[in-house]
Structures are given as C-alpha cells and as structure tokens.
py3Dmol code that shows the C-alpha trace and the ligand (Angstrom):
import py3Dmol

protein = """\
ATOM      1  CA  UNK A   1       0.000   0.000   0.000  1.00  0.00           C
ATOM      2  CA  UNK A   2       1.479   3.377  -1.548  1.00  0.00           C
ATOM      3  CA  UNK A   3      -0.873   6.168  -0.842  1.00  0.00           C
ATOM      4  CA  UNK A   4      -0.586   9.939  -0.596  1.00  0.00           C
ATOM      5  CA  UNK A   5      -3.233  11.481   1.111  1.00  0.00           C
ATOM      6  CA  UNK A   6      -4.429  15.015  -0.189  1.00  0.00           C
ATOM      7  CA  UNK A   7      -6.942  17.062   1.714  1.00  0.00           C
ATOM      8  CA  UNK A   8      -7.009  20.893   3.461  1.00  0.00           C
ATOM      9  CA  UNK A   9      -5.158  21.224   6.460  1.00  0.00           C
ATOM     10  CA  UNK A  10      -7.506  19.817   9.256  1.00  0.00           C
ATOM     11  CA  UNK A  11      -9.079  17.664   6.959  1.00  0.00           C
ATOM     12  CA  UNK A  12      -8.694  14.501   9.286  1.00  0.00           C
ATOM     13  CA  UNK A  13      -5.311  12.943   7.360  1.00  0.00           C
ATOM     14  CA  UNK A  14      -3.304  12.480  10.063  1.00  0.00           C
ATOM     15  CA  UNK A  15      -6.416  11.036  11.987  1.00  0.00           C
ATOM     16  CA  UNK A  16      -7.155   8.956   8.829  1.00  0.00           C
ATOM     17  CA  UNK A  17      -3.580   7.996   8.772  1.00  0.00           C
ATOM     18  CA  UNK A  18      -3.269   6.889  12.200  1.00  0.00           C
ATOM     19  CA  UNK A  19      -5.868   4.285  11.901  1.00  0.00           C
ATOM     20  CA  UNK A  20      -4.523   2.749   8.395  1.00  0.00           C
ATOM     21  CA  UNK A  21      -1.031   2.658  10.155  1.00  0.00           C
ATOM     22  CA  UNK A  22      -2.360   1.001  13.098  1.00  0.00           C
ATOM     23  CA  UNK A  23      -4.377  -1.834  11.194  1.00  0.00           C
ATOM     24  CA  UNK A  24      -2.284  -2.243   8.318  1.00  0.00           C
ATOM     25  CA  UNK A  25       1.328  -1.448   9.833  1.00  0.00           C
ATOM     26  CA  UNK A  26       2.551   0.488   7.375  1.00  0.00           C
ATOM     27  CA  UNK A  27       5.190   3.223   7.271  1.00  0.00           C
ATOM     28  CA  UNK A  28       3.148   7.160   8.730  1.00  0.00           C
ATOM     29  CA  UNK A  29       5.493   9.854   6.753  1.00  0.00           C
ATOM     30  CA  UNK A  30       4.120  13.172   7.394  1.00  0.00           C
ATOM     31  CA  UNK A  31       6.437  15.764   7.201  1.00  0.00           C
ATOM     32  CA  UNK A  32       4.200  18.129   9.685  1.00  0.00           C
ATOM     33  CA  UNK A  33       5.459  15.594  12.035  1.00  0.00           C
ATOM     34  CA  UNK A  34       8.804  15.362  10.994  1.00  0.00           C
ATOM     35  CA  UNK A  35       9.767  18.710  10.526  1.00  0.00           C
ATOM     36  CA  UNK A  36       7.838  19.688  14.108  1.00  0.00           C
ATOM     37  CA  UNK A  37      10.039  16.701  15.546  1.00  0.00           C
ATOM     38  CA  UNK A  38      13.188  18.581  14.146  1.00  0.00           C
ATOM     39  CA  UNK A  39      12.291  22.026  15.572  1.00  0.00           C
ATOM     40  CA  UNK A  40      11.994  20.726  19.000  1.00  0.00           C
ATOM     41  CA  UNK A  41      15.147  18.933  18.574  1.00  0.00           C
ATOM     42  CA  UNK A  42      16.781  22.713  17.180  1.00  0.00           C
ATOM     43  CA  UNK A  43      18.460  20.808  14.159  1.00  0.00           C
ATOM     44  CA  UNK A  44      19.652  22.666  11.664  1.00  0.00           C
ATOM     45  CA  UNK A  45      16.775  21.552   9.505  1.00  0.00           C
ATOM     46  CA  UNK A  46      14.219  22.714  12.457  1.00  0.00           C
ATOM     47  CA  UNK A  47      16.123  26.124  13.078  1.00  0.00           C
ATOM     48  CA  UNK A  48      15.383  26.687   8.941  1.00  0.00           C
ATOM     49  CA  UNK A  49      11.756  25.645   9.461  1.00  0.00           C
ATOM     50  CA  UNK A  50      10.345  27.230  12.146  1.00  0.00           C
ATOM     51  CA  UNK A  51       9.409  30.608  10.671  1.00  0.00           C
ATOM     52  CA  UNK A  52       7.671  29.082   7.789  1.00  0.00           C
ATOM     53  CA  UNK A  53       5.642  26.766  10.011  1.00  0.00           C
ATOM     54  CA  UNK A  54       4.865  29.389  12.204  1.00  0.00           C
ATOM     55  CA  UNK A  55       3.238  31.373  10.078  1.00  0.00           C
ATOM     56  CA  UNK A  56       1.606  28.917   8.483  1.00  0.00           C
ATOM     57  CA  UNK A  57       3.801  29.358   4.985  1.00  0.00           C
ATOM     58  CA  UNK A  58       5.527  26.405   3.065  1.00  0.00           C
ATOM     59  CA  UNK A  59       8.780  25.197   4.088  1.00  0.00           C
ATOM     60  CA  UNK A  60      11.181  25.554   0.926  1.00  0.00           C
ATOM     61  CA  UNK A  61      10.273  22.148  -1.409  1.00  0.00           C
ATOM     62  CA  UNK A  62      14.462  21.340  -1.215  1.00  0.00           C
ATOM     63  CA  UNK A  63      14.085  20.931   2.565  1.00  0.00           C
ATOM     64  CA  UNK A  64      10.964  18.973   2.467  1.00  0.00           C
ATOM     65  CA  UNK A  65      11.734  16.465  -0.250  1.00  0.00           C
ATOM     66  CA  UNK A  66      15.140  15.632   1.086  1.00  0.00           C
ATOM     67  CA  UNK A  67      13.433  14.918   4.205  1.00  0.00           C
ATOM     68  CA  UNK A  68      11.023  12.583   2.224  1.00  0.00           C
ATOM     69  CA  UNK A  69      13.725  10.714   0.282  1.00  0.00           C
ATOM     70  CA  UNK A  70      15.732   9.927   3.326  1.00  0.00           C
ATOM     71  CA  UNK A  71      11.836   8.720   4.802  1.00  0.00           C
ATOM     72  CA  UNK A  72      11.183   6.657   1.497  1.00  0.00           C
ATOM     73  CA  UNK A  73      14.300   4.476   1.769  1.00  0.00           C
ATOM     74  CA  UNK A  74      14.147   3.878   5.141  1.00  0.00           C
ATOM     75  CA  UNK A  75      13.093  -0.315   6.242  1.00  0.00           C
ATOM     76  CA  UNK A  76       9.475  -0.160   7.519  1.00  0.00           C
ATOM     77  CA  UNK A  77       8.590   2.244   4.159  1.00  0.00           C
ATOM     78  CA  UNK A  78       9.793  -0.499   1.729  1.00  0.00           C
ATOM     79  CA  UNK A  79       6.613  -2.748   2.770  1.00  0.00           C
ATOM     80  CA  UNK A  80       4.666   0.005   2.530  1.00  0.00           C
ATOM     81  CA  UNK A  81       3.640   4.027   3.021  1.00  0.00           C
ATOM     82  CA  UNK A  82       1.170   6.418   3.809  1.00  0.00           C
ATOM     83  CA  UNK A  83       2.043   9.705   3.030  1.00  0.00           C
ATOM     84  CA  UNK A  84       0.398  12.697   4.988  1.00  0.00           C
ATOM     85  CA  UNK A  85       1.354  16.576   3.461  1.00  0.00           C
ATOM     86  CA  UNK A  86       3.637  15.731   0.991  1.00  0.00           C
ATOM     87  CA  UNK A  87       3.132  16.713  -1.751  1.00  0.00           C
ATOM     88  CA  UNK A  88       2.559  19.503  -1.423  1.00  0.00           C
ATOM     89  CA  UNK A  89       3.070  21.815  -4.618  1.00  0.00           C
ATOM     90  CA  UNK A  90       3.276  20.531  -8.343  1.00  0.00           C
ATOM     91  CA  UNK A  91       7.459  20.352  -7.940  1.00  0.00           C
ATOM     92  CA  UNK A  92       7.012  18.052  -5.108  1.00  0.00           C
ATOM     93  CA  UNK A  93       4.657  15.455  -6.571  1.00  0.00           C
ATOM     94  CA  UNK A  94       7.057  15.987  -9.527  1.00  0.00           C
ATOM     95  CA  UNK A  95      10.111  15.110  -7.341  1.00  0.00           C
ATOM     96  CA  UNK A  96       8.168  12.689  -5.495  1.00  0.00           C
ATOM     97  CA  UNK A  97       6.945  10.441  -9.265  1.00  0.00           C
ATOM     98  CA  UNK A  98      10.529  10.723  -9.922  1.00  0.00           C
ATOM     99  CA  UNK A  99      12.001   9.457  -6.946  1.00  0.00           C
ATOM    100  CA  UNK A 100       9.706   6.335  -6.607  1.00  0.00           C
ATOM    101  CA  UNK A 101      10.392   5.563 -10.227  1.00  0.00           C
ATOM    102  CA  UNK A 102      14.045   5.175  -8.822  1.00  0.00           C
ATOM    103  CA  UNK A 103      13.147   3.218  -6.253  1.00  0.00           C
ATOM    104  CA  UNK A 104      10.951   0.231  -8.710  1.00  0.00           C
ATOM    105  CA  UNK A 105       7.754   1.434  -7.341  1.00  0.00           C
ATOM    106  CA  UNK A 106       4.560   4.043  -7.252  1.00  0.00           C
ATOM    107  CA  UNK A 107       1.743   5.173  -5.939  1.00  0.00           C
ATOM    108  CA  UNK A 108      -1.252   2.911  -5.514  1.00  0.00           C
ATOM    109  CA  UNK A 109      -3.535   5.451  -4.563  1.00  0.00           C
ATOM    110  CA  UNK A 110      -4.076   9.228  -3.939  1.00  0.00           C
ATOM    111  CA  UNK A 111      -7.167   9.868  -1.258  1.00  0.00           C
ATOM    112  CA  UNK A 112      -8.419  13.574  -1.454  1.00  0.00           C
ATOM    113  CA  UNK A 113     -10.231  14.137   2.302  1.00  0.00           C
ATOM    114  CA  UNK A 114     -12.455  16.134   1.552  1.00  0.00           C
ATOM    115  CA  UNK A 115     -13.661  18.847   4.296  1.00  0.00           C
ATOM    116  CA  UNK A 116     -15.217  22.251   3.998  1.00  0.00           C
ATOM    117  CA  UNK A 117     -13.122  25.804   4.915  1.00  0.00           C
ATOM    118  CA  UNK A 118     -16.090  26.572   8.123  1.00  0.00           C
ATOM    119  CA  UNK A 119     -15.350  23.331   9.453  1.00  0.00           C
ATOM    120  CA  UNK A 120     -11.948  23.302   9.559  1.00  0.00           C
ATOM    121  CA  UNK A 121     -11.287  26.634  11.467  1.00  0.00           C
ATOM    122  CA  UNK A 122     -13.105  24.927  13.865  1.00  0.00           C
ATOM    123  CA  UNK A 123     -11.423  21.513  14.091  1.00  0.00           C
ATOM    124  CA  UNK A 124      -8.088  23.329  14.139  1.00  0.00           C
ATOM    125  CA  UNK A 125      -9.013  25.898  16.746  1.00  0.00           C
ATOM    126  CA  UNK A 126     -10.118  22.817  18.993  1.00  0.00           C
ATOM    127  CA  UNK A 127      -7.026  20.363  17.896  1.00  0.00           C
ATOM    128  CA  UNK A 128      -5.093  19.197  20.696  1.00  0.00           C
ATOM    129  CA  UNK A 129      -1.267  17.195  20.141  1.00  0.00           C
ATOM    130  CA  UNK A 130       0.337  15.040  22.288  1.00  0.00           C
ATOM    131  CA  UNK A 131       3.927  16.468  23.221  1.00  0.00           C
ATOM    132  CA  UNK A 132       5.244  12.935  24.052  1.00  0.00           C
ATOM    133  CA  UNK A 133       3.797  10.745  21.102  1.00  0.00           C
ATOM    134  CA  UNK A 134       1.959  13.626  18.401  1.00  0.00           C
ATOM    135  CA  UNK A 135      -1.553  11.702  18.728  1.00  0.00           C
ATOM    136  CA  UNK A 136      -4.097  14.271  17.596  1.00  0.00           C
ATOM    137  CA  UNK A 137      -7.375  14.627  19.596  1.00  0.00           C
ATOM    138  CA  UNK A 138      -9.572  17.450  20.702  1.00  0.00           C
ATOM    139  CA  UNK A 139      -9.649  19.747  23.613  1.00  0.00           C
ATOM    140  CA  UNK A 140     -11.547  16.864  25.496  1.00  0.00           C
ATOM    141  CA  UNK A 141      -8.272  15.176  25.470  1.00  0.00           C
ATOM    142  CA  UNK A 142      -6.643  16.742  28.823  1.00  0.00           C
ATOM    143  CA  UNK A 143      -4.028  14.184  28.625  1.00  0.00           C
ATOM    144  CA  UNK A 144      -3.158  11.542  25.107  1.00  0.00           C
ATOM    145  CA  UNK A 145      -5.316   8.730  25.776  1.00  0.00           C
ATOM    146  CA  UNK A 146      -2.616   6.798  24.105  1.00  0.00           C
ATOM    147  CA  UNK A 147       0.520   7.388  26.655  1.00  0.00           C
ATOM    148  CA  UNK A 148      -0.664   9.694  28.980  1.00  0.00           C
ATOM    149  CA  UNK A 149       1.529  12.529  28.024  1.00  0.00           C
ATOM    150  CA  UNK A 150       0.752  16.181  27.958  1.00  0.00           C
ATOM    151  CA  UNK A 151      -1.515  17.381  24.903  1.00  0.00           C
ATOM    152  CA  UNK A 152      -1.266  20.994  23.726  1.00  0.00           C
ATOM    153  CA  UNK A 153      -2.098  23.581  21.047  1.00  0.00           C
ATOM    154  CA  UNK A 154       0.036  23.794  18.063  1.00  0.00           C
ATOM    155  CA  UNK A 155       1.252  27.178  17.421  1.00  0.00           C
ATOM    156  CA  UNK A 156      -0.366  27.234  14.039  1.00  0.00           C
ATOM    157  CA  UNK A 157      -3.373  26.652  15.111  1.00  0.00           C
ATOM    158  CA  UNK A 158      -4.140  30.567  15.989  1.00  0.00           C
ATOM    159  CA  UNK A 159      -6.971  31.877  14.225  1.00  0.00           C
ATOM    160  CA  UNK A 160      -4.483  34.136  12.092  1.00  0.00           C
ATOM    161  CA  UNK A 161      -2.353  31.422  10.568  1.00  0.00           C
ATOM    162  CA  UNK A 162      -5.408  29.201  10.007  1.00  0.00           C
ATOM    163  CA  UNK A 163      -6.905  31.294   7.550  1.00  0.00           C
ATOM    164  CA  UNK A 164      -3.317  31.594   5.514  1.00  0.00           C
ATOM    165  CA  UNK A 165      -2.803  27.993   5.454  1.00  0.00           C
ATOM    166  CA  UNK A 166      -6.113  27.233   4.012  1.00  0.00           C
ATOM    167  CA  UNK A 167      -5.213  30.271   1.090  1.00  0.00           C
ATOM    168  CA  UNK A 168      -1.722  28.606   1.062  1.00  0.00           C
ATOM    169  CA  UNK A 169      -3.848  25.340   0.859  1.00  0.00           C
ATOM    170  CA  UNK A 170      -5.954  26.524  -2.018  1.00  0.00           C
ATOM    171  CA  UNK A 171      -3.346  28.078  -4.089  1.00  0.00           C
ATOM    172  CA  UNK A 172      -0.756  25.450  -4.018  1.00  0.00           C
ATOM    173  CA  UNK A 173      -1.964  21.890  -3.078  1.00  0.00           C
ATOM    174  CA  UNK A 174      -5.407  21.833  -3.999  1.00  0.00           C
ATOM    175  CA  UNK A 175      -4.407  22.249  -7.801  1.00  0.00           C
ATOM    176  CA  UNK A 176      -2.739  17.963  -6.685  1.00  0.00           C
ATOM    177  CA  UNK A 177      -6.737  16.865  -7.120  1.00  0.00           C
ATOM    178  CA  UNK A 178      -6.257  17.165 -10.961  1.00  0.00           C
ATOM    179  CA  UNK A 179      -3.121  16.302 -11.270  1.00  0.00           C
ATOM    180  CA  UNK A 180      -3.795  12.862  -9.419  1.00  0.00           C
ATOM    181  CA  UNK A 181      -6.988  13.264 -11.270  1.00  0.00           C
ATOM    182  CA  UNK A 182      -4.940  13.072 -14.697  1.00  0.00           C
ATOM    183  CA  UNK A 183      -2.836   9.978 -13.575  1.00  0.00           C
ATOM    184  CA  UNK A 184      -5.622   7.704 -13.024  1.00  0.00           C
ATOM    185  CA  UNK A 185      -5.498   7.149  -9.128  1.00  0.00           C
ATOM    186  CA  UNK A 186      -7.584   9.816  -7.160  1.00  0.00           C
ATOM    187  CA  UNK A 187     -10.260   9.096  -4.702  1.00  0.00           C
ATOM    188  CA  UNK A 188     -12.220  10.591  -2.465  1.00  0.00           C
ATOM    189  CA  UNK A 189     -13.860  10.154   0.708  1.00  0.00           C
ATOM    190  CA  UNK A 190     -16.235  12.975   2.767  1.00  0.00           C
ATOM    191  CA  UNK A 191     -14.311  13.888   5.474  1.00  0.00           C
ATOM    192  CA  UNK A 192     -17.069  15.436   7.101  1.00  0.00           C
ATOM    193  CA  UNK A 193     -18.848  12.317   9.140  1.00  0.00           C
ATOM    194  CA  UNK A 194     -17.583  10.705  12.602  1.00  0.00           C
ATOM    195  CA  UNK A 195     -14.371   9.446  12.363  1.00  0.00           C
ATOM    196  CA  UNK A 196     -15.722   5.605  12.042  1.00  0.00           C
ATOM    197  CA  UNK A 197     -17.500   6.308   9.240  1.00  0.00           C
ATOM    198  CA  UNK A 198     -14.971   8.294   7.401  1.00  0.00           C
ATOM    199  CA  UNK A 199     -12.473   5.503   7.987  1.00  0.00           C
ATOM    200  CA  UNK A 200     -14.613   2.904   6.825  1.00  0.00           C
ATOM    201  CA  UNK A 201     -14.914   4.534   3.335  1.00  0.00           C
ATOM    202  CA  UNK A 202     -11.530   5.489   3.159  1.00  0.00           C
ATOM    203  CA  UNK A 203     -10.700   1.537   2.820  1.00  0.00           C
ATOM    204  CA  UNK A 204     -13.672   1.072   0.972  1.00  0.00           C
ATOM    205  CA  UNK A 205     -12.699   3.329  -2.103  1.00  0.00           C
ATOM    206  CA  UNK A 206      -9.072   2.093  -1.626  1.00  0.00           C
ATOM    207  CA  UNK A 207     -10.064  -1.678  -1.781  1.00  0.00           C
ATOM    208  CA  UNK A 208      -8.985  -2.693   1.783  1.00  0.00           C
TER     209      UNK A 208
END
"""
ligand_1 = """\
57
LIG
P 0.992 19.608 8.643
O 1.325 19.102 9.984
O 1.045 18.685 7.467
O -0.418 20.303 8.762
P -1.683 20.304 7.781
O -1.653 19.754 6.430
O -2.012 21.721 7.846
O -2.552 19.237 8.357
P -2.994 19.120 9.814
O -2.032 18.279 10.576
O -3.252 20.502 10.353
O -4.422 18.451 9.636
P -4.894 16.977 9.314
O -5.578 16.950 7.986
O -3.809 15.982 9.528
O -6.040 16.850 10.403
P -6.056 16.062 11.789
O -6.189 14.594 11.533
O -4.953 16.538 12.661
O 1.922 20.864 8.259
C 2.231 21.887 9.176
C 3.206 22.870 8.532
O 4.439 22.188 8.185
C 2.732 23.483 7.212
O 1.914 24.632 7.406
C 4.090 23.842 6.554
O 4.644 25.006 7.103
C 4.958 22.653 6.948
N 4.922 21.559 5.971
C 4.442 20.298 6.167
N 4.553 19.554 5.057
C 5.131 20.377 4.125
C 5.476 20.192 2.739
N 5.260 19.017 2.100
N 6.027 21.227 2.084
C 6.257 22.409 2.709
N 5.934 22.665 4.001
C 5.373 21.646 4.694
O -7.478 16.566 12.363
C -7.686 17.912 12.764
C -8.640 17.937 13.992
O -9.921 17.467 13.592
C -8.195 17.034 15.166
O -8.508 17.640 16.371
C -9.007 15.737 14.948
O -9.241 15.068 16.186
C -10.294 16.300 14.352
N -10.923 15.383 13.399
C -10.305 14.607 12.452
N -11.216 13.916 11.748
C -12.440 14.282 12.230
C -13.799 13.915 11.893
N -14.069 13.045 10.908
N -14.792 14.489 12.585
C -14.538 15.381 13.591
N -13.294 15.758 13.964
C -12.249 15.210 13.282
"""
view = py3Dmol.view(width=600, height=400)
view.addModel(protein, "pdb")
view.setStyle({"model": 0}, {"cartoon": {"style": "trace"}})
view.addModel(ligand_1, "xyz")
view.setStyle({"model": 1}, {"stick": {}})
view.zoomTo()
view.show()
C-alpha cells in the first residue's frame, strides 16, 4: 500500500492515517510531524523551518523532499507508506513520481479528504497534540489517551495562521486533485462524518 493522502489542512489525514497505520502497519510519513520533531530537537533543519511553520507558509520544497527521500528508503517504508502533506506543490509530486520511479515502485492510490473551509477553522481551533507521542485529539483530550503525556495547542493553530494555510492550501496543493486526477489514481472520501464512518470509506474506495 502506496498512498498519498491530499486534503485541506484539518481535513482529518493524520487522523485517517493513524488508523490505516495502526491496522495495516505500514510506514506514517508526514512531514508536519517530521519537521515539528526537528524544531523541537533545534536541528539545523528545524532552526530553517520554524518561521515558515509558524506562520503557516511552506517550508522551501528542497528541505521537504530531502526529508522525504531519506523517509522513502528507510526499512518499515519499503513494505509500505502512507504519506500525509507531501506533496505539497506541483514540484514536489514531480520530485516525489521521480524518486519512486528510482526506487521500482509508485503510488497505488491518492485519497483527497475532503472537508469544507467553516469546518476546519473549527477543528483546528479545537485540535489538541500530544507532546510525548503527536496523537491528535480534541480539547476533550486533557491528557493523550494513548501514553498519557501532555496534549497541547500547536502554534499554528491561531486563528491568524489558520486562515493563511487554508489560502496557502488553495493556491498550491489543492491544484494535486487534478493532477492525481490526470494519472488515473484519485479518490475521495467525505471527510465530514464521525471518524468511524470516514475511515470505513476510506478503505472502501481504496479496496482494503
Ligand atoms: P501539517 O502538519 O502537514 O499540517 P496540515 O496539512 O495543515 O494538516 P494538519 O495536521 O493541520 O491536519 P490533518 O488533515 O492531519 O487533520 P487532523 O487529523 O490533525 O503541516 C504543518 C506545517 O508544516 C505546514 O503549514 C508547513 O509550514 C509545513 N509543511 C508540512 N509539510 C510540508 C510540505 N510538504 N512542504 C512544505 N511545508 C510543509 O485533524 C484535525 C482535527 O480534527 C483534530 O482535532 C481531529 O481530532 C479532528 N478530526 C479529524 N477527523 C475528524 C472527523 N471526521 N470528525 C470530527 N473531527 C475530526
């Protein structure tokens, strides 16, 4: 299972993606994750980051898709990957079709979650992350139900930087729906149902 999943920032694919990971067992790249993981740690990679993410902007695409490549060739993503915001731009699915084609292999799949701008504000103004293990819940979540750990509010998930990363949402990444559209393998799934339900169509259209 290659997929790439597509959808607006709060759309549910890291949600989406936890359950596929945890029933299927294959590789979770997101590079939210990763390049959050490497500003905590102040890498250099994090240090270069952290203005972009903060204010909600794209990180430069020779940052990201080194990140990606390193990600791609790593063990538990040869049996398979589910990639969550990346790609992220034309160039990147460009890069990205280029560097699988290196590798012997492609994309099986690329599932558009599909969520309208009024309710994401709202999903992302009441998101909650675990510090310790970056599970994603809700502000009902006073500590991760998964390890206990302390959950708290990203820093772009301000009202301010919302609304730019759903314009720097619909001026970059959403133009991905046609080009997936164009090379055979987009789905779709409403993302705007309880979390069961939306799961249970996501393997549904990808015929798991
Ligand atoms: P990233 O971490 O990728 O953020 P994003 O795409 O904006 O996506 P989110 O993580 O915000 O949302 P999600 O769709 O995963 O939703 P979630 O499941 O959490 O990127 C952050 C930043 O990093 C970017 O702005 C950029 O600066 C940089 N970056 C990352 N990748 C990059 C790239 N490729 N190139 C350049 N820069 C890059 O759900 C949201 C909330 O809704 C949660 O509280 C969840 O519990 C809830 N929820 C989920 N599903 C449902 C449902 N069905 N019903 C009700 N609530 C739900």
């Amino acid at each position: 299972m290659n997929i790439v999943l597509l959808g607006a920032p709060g759309a549910g694919k890291g949600t989406q993606a936890q359950r596929l990971v945890e029933e299927f067992g294959v590789a979770h790249i997101s590079t939210g994750d990763l390049l959050r993981a490497a500003v905590k740690a102040e890498s250099k990679l994090g240090r270069a980051a952290k203005s972009y993410m903060d204010e909600g902007k794209l990180v430069p695409d020779k940052l990201v898709i080194d990140l990606v490549k390193d990600r791609l060739d790593s063990d538990d993503a040869r049996r398979g990957f589910i990639l969550d915001g990346f790609p992220r731009n034309t160039a990147q699915a460009v890069s990205l079709d280029s560097e699988l084609s290196e590798l012997g292999r492609s994309l099986d799949g690329a599932l558009l979650v599909d969520v309208a701008p009024e309710v994401i504000v709202k999903r992302l103004s009441t998101r909650r992350t675990c510090r310790n293990c970056g599970y994603t819940g809700t502000e009902a979540d006073v500590t991760c139900p998964r390890c206990g750990g302390e959950m708290y509010q990203r820093d772009d998930d301000k009202p301010e930087t919302i609304q730019h990363r759903l314009d720097v949402y619909q001026s970059q990444t959403a133009p991905l729906v046609d080009y997936y559209r164009g090379h055979g393998i987009l789905k779709s799934v409403d993302g705007d149902r309880p979390v069961d339900e939306v799961y249970a169509d996501v393997k549904k259209v990808l015929g798991l």
